[in-house]
PQR file of N, CA, C, O and H, with PARSE charges and radii, in Angstrom:
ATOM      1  N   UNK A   1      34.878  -9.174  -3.268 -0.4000 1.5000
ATOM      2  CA  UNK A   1      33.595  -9.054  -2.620 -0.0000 2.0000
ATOM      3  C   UNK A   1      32.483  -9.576  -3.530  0.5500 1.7000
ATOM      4  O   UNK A   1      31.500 -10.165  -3.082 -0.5500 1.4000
ATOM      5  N   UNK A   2      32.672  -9.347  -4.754 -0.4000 1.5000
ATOM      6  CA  UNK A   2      31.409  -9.457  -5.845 -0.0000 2.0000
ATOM      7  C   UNK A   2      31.300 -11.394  -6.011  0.5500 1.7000
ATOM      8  O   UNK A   2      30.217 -11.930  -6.245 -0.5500 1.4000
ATOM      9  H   UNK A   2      33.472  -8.868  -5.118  0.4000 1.0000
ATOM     10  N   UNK A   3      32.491 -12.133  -5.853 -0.4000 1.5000
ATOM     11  CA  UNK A   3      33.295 -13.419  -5.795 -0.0000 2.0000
ATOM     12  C   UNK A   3      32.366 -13.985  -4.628  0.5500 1.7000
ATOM     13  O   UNK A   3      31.676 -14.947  -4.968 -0.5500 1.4000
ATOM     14  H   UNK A   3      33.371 -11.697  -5.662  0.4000 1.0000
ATOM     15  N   UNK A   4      32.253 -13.621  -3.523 -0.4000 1.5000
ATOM     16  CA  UNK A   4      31.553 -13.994  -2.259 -0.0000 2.0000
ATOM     17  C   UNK A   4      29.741 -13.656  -2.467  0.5500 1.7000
ATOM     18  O   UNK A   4      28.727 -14.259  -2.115 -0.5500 1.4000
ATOM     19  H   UNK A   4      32.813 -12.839  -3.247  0.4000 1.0000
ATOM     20  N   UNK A   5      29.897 -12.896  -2.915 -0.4000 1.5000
ATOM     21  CA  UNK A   5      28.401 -12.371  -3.485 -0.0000 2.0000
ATOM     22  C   UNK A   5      27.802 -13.313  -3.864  0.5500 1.7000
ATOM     23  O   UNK A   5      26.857 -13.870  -3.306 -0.5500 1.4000
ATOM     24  H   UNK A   5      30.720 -12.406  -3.201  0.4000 1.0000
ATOM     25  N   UNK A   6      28.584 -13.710  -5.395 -0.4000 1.5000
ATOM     26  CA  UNK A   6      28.339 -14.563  -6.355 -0.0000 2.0000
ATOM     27  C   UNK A   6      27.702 -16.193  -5.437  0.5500 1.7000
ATOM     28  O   UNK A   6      26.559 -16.647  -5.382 -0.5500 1.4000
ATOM     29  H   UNK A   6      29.352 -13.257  -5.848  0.4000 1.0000
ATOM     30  N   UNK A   7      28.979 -16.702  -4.843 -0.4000 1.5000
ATOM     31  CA  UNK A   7      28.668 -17.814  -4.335 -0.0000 2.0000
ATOM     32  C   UNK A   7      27.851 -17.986  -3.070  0.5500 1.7000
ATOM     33  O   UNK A   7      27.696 -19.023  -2.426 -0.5500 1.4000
ATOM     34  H   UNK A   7      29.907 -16.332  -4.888  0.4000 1.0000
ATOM     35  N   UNK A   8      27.351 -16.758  -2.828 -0.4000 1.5000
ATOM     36  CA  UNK A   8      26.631 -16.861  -1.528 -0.0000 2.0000
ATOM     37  C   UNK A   8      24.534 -17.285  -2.168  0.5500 1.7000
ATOM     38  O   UNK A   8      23.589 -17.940  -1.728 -0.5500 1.4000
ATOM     39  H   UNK A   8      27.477 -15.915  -3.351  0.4000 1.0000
ATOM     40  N   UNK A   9      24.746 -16.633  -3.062 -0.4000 1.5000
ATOM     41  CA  UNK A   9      23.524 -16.467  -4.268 -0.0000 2.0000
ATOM     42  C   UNK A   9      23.527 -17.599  -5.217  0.5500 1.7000
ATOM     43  O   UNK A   9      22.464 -17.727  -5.824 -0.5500 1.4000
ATOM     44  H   UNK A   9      25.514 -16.102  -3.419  0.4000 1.0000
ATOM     45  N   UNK A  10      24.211 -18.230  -5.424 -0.4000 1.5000
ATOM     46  CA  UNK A  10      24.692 -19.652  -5.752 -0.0000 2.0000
ATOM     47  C   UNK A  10      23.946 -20.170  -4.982  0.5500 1.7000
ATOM     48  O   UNK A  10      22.736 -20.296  -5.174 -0.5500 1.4000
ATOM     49  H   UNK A  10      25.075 -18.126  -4.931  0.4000 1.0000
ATOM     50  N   UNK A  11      24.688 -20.625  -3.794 -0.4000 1.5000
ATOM     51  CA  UNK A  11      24.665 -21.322  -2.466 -0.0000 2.0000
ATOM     52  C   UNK A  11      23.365 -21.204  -2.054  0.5500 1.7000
ATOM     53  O   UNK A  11      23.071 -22.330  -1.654 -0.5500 1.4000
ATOM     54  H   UNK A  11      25.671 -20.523  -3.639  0.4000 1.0000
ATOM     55  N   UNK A  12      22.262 -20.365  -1.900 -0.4000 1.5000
ATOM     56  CA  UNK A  12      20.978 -19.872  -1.647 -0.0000 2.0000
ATOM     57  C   UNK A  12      20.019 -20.431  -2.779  0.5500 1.7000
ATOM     58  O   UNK A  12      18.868 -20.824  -2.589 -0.5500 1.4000
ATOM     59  H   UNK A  12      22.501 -19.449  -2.224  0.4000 1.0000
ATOM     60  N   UNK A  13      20.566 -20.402  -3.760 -0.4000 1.5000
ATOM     61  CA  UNK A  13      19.883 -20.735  -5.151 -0.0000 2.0000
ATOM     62  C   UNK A  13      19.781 -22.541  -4.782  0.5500 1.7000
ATOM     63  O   UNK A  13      18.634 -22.896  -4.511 -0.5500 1.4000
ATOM     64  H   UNK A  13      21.501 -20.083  -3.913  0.4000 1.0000
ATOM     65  N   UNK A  14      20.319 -23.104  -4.767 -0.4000 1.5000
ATOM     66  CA  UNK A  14      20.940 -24.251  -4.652 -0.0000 2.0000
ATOM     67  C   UNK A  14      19.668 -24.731  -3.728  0.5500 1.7000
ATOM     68  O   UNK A  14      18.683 -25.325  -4.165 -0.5500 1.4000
ATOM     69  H   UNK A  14      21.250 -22.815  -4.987  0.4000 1.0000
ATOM     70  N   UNK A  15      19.916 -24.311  -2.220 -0.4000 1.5000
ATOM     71  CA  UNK A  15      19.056 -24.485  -0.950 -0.0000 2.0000
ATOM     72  C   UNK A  15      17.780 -24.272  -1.460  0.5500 1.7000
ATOM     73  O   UNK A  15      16.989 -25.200  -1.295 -0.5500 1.4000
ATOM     74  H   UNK A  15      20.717 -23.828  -1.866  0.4000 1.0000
ATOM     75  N   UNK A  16      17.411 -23.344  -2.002 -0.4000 1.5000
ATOM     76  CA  UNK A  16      15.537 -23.366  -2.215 -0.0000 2.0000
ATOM     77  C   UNK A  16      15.265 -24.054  -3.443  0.5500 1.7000
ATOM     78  O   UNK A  16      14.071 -24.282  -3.638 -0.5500 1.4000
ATOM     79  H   UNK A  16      18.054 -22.591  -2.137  0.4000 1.0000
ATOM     80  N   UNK A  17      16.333 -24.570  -4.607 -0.4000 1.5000
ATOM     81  CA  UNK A  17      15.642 -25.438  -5.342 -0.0000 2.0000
ATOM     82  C   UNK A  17      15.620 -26.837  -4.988  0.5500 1.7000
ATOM     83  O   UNK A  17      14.901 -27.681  -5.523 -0.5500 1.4000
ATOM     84  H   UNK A  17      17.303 -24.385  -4.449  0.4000 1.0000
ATOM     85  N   UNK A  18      16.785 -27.117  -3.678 -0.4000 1.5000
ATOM     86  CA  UNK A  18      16.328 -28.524  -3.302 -0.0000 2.0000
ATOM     87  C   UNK A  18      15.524 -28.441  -2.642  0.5500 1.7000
ATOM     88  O   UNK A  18      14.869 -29.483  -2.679 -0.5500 1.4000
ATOM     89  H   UNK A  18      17.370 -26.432  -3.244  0.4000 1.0000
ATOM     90  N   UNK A  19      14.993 -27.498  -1.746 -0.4000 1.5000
ATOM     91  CA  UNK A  19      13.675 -27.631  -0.555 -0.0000 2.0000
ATOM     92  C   UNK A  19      12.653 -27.180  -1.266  0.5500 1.7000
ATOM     93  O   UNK A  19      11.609 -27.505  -0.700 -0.5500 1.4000
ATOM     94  H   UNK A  19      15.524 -26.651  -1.716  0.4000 1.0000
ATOM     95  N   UNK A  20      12.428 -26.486  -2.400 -0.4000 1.5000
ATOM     96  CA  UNK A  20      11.323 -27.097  -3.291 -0.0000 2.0000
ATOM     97  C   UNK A  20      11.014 -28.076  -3.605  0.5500 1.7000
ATOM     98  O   UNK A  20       9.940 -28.610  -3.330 -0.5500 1.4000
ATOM     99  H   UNK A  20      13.276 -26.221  -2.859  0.4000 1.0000
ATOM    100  N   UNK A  21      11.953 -28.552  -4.294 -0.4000 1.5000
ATOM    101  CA  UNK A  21      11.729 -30.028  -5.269 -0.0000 2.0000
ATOM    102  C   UNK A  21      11.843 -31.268  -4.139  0.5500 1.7000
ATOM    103  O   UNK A  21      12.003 -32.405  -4.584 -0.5500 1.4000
ATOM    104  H   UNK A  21      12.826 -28.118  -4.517  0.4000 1.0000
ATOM    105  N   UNK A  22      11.762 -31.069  -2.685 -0.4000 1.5000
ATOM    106  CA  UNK A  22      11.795 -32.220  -1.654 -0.0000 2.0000
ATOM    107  C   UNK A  22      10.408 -31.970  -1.119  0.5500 1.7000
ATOM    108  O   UNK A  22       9.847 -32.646  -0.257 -0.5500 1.4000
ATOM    109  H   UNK A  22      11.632 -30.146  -2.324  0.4000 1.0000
ATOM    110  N   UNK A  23       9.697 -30.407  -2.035 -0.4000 1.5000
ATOM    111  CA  UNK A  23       8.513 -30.374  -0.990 -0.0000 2.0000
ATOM    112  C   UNK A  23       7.545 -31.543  -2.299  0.5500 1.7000
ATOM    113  O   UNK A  23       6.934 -32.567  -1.992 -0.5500 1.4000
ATOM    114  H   UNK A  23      10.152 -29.857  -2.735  0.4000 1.0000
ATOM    115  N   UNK A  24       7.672 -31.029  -3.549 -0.4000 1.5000
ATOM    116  CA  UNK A  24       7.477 -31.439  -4.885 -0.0000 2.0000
ATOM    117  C   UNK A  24       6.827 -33.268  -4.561  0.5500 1.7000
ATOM    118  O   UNK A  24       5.773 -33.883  -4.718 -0.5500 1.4000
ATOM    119  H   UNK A  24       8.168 -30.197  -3.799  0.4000 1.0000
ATOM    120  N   UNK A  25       8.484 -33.594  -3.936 -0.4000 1.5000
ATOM    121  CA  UNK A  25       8.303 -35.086  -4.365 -0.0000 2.0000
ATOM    122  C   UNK A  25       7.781 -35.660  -2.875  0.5500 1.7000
ATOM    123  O   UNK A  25       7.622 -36.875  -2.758 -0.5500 1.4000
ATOM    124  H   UNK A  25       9.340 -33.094  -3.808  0.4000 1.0000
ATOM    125  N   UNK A  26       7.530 -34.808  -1.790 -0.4000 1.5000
ATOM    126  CA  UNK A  26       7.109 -35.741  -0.701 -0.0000 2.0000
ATOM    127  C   UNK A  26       5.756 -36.937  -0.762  0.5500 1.7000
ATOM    128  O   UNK A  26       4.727 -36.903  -1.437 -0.5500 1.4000
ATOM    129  H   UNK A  26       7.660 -33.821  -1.885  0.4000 1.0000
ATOM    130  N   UNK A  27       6.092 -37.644  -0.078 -0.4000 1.5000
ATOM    131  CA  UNK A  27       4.595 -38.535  -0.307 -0.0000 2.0000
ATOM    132  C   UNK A  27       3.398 -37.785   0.389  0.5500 1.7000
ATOM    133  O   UNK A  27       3.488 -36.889   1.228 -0.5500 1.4000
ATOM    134  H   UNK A  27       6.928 -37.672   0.471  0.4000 1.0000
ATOM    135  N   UNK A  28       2.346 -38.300  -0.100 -0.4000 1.5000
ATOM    136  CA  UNK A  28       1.207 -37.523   0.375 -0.0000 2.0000
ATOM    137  C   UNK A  28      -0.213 -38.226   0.380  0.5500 1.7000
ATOM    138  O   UNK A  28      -0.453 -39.271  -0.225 -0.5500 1.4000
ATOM    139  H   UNK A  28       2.273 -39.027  -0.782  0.4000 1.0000
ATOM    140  N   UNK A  29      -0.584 -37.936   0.691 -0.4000 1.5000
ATOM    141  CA  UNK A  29      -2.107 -39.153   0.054 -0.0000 2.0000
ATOM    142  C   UNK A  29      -3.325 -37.991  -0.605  0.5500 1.7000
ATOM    143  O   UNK A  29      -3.536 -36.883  -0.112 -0.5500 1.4000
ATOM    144  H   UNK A  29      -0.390 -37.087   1.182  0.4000 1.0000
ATOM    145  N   UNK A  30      -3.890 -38.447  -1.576 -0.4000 1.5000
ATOM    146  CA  UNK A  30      -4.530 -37.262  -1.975 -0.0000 2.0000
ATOM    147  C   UNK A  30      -5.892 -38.008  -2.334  0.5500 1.7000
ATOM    148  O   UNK A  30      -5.870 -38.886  -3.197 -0.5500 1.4000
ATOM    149  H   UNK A  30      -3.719 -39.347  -1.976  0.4000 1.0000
ATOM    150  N   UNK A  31      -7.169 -37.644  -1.635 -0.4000 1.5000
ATOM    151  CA  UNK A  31      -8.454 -37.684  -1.773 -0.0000 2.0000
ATOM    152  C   UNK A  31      -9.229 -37.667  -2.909  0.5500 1.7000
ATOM    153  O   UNK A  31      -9.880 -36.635  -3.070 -0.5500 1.4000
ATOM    154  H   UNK A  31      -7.188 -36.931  -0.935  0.4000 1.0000
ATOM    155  N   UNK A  32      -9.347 -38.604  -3.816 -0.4000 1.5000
ATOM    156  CA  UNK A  32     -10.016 -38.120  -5.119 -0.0000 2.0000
ATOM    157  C   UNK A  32     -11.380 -38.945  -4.819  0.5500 1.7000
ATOM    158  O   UNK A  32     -11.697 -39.962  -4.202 -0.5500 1.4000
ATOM    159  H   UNK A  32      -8.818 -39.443  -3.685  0.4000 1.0000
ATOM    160  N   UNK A  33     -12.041 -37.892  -5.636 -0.4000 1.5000
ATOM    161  CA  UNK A  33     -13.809 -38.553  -5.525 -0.0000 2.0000
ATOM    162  C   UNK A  33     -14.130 -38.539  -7.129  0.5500 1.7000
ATOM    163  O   UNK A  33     -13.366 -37.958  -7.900 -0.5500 1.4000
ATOM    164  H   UNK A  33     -11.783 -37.065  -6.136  0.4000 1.0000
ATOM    165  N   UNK A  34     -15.301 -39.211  -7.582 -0.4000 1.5000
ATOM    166  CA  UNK A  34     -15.679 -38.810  -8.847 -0.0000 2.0000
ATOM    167  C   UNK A  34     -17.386 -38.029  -8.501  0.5500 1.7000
ATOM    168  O   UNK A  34     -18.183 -37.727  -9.389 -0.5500 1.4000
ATOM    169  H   UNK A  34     -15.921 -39.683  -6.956  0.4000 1.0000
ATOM    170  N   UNK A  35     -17.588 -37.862  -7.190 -0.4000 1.5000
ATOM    171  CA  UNK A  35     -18.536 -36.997  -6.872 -0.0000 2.0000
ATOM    172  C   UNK A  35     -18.335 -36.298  -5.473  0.5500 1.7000
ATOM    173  O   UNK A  35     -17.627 -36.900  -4.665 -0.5500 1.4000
ATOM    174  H   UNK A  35     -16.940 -38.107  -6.469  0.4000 1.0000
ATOM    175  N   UNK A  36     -18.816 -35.239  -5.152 -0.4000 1.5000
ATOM    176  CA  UNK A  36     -18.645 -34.417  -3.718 -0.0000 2.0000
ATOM    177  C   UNK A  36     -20.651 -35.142  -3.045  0.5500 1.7000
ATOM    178  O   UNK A  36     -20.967 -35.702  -1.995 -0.5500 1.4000
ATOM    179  H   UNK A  36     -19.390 -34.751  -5.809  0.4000 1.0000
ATOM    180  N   UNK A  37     -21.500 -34.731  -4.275 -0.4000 1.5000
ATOM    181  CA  UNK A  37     -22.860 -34.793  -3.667 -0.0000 2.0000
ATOM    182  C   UNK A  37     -23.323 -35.743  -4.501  0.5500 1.7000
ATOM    183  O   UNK A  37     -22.853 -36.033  -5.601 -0.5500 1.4000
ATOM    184  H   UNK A  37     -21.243 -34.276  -5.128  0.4000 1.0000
ATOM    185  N   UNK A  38     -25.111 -36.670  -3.462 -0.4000 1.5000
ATOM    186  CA  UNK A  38     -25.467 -36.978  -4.723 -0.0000 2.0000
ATOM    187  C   UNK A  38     -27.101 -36.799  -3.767  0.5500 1.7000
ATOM    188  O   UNK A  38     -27.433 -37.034  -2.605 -0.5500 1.4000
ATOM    189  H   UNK A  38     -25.493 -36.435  -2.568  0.4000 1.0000
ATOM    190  N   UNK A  39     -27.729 -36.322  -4.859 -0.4000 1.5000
ATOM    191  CA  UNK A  39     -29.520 -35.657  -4.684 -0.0000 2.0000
ATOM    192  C   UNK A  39     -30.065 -37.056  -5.159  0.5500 1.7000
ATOM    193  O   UNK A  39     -30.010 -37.513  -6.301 -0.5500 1.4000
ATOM    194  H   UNK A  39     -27.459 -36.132  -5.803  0.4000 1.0000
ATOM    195  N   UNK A  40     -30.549 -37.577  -4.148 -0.4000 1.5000
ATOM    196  CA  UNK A  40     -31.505 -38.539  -4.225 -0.0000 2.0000
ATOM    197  C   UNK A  40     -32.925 -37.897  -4.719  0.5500 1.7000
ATOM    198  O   UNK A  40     -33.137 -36.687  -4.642 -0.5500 1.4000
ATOM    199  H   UNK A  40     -30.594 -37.206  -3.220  0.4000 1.0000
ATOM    200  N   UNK A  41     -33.592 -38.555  -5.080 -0.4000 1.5000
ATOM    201  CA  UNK A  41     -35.226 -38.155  -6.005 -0.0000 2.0000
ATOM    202  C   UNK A  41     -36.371 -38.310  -4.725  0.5500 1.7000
ATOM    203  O   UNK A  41     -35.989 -38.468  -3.566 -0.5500 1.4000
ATOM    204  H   UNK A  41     -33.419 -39.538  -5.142  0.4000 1.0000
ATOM    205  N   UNK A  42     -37.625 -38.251  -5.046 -0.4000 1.5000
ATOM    206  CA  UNK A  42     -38.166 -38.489  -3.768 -0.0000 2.0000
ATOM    207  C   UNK A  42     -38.208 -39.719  -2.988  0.5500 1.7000
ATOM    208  O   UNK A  42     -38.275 -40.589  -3.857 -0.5500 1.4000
ATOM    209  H   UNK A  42     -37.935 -38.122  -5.988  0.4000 1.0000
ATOM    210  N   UNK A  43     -38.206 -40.288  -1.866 -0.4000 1.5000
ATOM    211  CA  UNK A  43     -37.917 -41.391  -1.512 -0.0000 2.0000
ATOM    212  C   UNK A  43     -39.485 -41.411  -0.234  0.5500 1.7000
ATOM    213  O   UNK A  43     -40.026 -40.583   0.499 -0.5500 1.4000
ATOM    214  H   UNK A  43     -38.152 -39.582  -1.161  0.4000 1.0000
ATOM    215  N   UNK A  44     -39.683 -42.865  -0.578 -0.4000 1.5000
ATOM    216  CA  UNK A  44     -41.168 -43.271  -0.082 -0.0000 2.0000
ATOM    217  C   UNK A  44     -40.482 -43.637   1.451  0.5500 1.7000
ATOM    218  O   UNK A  44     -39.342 -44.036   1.690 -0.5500 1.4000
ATOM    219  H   UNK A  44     -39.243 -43.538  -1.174  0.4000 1.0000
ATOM    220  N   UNK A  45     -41.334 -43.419   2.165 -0.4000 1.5000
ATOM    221  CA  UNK A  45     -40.327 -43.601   3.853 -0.0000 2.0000
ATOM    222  C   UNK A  45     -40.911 -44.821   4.259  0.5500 1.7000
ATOM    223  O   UNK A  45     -41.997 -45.400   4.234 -0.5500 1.4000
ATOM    224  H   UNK A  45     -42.260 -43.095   1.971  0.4000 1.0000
ATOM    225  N   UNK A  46     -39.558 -44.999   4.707 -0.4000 1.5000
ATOM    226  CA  UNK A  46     -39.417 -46.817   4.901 -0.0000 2.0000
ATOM    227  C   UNK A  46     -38.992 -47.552   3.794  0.5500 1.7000
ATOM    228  O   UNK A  46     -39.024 -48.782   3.738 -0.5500 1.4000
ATOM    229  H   UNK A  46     -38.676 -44.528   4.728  0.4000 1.0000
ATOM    230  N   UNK A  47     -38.469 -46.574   2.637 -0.4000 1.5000
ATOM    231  CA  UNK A  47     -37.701 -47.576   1.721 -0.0000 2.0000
ATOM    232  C   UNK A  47     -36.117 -47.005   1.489  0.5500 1.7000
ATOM    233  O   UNK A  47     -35.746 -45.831   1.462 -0.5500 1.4000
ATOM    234  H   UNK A  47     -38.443 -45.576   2.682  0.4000 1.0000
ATOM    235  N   UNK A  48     -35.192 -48.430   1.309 -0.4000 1.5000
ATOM    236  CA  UNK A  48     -34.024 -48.320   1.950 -0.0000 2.0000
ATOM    237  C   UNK A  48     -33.688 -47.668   0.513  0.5500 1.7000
ATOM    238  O   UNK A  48     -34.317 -48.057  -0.471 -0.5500 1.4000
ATOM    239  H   UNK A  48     -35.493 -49.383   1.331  0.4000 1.0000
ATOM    240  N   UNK A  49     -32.574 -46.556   0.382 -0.4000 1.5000
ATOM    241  CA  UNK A  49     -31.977 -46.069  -0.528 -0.0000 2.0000
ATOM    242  C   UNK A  49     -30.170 -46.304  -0.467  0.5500 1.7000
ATOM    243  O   UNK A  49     -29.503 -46.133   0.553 -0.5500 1.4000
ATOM    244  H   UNK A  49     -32.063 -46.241   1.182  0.4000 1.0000
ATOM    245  N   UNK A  50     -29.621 -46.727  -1.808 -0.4000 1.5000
ATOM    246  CA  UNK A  50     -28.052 -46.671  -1.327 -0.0000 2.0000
ATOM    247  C   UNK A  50     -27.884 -45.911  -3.094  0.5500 1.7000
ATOM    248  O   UNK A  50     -28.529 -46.016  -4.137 -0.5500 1.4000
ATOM    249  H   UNK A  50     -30.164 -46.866  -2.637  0.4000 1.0000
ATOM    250  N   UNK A  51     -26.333 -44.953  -2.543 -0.4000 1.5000
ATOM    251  CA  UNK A  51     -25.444 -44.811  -3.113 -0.0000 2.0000
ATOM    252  C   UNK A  51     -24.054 -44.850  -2.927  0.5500 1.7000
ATOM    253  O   UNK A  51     -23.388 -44.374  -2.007 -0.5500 1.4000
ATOM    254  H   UNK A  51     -25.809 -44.868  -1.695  0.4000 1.0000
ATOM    255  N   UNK A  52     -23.640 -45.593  -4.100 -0.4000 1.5000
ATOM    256  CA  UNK A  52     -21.945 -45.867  -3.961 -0.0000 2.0000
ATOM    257  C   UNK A  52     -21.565 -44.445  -4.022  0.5500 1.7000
ATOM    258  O   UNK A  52     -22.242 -43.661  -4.686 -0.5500 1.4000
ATOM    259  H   UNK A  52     -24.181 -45.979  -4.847  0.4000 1.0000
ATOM    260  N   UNK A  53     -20.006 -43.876  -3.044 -0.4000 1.5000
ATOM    261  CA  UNK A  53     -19.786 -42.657  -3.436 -0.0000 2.0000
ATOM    262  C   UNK A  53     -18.108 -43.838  -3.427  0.5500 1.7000
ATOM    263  O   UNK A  53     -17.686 -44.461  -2.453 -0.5500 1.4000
ATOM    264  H   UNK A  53     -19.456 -44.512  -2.504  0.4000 1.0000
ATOM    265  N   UNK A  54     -17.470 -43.794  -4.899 -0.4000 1.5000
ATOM    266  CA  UNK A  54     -16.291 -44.074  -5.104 -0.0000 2.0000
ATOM    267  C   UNK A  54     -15.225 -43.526  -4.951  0.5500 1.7000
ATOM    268  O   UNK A  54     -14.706 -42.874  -5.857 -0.5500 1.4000
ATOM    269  H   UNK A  54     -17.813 -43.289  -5.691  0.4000 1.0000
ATOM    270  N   UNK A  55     -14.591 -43.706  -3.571 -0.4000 1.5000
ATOM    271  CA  UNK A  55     -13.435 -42.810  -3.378 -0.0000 2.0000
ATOM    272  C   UNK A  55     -11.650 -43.908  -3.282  0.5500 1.7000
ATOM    273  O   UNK A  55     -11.332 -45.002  -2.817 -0.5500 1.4000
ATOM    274  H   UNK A  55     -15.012 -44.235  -2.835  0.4000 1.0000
ATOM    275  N   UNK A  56     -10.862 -42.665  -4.100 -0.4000 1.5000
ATOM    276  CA  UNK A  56      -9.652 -43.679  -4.734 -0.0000 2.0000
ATOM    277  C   UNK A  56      -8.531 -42.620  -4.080  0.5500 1.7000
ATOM    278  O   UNK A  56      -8.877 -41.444  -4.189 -0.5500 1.4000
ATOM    279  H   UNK A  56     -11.120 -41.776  -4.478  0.4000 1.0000
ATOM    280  N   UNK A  57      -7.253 -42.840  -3.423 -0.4000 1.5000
ATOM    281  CA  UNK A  57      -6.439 -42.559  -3.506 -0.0000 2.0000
ATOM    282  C   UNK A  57      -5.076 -41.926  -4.833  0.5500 1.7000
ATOM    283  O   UNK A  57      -4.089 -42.385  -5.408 -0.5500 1.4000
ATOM    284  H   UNK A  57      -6.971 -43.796  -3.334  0.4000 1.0000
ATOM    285  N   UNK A  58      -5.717 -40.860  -4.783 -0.4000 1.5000
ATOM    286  CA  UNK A  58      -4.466 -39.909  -5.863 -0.0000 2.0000
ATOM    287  C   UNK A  58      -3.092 -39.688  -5.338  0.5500 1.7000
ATOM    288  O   UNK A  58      -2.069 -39.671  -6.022 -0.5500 1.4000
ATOM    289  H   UNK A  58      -6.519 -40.487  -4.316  0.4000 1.0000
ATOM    290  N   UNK A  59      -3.170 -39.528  -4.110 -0.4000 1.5000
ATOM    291  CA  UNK A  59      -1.360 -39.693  -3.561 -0.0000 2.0000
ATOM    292  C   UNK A  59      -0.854 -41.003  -3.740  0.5500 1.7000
ATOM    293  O   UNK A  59      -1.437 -41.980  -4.210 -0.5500 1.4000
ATOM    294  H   UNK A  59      -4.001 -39.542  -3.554  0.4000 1.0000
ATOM    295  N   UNK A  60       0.503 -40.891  -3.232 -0.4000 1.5000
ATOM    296  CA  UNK A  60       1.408 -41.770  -3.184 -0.0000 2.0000
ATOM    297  C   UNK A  60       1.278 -42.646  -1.958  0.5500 1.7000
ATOM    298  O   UNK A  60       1.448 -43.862  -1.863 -0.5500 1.4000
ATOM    299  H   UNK A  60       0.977 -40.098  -2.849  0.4000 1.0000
ATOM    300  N   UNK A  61       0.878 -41.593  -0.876 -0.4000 1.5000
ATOM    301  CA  UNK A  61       1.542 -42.342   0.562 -0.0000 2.0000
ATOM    302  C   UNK A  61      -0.135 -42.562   0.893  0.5500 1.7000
ATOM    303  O   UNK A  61      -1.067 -42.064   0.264 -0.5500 1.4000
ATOM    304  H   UNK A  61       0.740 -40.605  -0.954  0.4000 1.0000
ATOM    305  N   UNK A  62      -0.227 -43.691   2.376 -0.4000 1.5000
ATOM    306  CA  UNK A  62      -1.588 -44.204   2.710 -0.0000 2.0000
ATOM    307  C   UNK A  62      -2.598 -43.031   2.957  0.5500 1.7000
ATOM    308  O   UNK A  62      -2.713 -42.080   3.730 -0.5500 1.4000
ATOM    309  H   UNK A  62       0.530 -44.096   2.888  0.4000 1.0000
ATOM    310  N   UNK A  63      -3.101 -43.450   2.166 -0.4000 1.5000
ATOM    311  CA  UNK A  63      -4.632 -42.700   2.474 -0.0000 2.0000
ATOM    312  C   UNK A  63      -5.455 -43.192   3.919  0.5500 1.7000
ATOM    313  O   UNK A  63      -5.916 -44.327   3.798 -0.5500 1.4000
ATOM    314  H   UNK A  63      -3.007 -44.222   1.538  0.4000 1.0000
ATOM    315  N   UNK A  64      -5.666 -42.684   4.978 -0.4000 1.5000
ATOM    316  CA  UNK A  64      -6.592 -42.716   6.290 -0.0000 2.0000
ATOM    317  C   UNK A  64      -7.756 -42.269   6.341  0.5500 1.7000
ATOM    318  O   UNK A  64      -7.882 -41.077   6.624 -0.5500 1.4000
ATOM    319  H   UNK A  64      -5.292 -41.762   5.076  0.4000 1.0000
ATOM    320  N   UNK A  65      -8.771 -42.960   6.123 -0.4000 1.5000
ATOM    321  CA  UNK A  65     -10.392 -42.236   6.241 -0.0000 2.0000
ATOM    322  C   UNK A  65     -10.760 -42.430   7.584  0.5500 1.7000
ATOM    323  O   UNK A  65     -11.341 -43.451   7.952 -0.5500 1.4000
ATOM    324  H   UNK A  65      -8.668 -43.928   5.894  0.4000 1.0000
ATOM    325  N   UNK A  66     -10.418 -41.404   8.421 -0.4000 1.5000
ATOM    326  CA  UNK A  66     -10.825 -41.518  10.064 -0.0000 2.0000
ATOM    327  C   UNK A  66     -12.394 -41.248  10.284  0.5500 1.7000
ATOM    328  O   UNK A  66     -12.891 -41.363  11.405 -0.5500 1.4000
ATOM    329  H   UNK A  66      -9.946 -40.574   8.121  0.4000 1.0000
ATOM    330  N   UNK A  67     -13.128 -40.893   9.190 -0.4000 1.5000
ATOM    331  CA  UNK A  67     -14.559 -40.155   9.756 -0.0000 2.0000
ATOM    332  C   UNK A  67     -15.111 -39.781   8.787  0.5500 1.7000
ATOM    333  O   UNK A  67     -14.412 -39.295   7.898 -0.5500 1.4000
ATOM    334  H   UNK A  67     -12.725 -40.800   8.280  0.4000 1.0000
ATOM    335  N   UNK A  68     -16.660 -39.875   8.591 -0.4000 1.5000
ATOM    336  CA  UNK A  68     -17.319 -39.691   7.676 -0.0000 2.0000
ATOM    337  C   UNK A  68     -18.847 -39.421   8.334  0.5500 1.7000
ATOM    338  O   UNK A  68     -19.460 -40.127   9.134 -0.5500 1.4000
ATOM    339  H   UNK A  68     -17.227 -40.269   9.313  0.4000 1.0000
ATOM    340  N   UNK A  69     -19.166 -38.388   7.829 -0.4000 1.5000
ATOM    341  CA  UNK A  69     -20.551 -37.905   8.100 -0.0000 2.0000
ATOM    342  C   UNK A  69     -21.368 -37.524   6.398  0.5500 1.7000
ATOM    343  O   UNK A  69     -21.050 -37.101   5.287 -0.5500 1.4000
ATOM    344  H   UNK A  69     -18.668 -37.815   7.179  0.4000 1.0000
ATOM    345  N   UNK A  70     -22.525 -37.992   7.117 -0.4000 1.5000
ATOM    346  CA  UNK A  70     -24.103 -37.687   6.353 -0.0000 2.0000
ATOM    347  C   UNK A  70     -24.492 -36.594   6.541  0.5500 1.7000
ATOM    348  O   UNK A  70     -24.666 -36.248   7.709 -0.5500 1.4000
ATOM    349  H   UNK A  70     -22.784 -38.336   8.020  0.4000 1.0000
ATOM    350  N   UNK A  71     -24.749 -35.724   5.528 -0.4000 1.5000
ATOM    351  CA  UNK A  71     -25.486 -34.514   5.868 -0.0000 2.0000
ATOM    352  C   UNK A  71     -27.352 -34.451   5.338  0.5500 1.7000
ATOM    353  O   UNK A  71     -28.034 -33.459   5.594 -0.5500 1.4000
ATOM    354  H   UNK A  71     -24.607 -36.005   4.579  0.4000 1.0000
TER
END
């Protein structure tokens, strides 16, 4: 009985360290910014203001930017 035990706890052991390590290595795409905000200074109205916001892919798999809003 202790024989069946053994390999059943084995066997279980086995199963959650591969479905860890398959969650580990899945592809993914991951969002990196080198800023979230940026505070513009006062701005005279009617003059055009730009900022670059540089955004790079940290995952592996395609990154999709479906939508982007101004707050």
């Amino acid at each position: 009985m202790t024989r069946i035990f053994n390999i059943g706890l084995w066997a279980a052991s086995l199963f959650i360290s591969l479905f860890v390590t398959g969650i580990a290595v899945a592809d993914v795409p991951r969002l990196a910014l080198t800023e979230e905000r940026h505070q513009f200074e006062t701005v005279v109205e009617g003059v055009a203001v730009l900022h670059d916001f540089v955004i790079r892919n940290g995952g592996t798999a395609e990154l999709q930017i479906e939508r982007v809003e101004s707050g």
